[in-house]
C-alpha positions, 0 to 999 in steps of 0.5 A, a space after each residue: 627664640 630660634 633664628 631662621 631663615 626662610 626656606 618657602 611659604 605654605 599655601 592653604 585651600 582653606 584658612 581659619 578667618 582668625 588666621 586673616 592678615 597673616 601667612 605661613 612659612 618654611 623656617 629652616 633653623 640656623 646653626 651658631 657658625 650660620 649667624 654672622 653671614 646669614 643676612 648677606 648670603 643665602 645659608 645651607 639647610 641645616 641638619 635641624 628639622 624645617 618646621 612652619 611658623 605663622 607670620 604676621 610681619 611680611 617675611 619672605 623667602 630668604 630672609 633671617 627671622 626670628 621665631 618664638 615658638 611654645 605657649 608664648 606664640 599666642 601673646 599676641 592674640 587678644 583671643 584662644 588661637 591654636 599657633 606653636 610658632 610665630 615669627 616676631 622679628 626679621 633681622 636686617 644684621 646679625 653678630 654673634 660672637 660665641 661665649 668665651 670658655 673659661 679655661 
């Protein structure tokens, strides 16, 4: 799972009805030094790639998600669904502590 932050939602003229129910947004991934104040302000664009992710949970622009992307973003589909990305949490906090190196 990546987090990310919200960056914008994509607007289509035309939707596969198996889509029906959920949205599409701009997830813009968040680096290590980003996860301790991700949700109390707004972060930088990162230098990774922003990338689209479907989204079912009501996430809006601005706020922290988490995104599973892969053969693992269909498990929520009773049915073959073309989805490499998918939205399955929106984090109120985060706290992230980075590992400690053994030296």
């Amino acid at each position: 799972m990546r987090i990310c932050q919200v960056i914008g939602r994509l607007t289509l003229n035309i939707q596969d009805p198996s889509y029906k129910g959920g949205r599409w947004l701009l997830a813009n991934p968040l680096d290590a030094g980003q996860m301790n104040d991700a949700c109390h302000k707004p972060q930088k664009l990162t230098s990774q790639s922003t990338f689209v992710t479907y989204d079912g949970l009501g996430a809006g622009e601005g706020d922290i998600v988490g995104v599973v992307e892969g053969a693992e973003a269909t498990a929520p589909f009773d049915f073959p669904i073309p989805i490499d990305a998918i939205t399955v949490a929106i984090f109120d906090t985060l706290s992230y502590q980075p590992p400690a190196t053994n030296t």
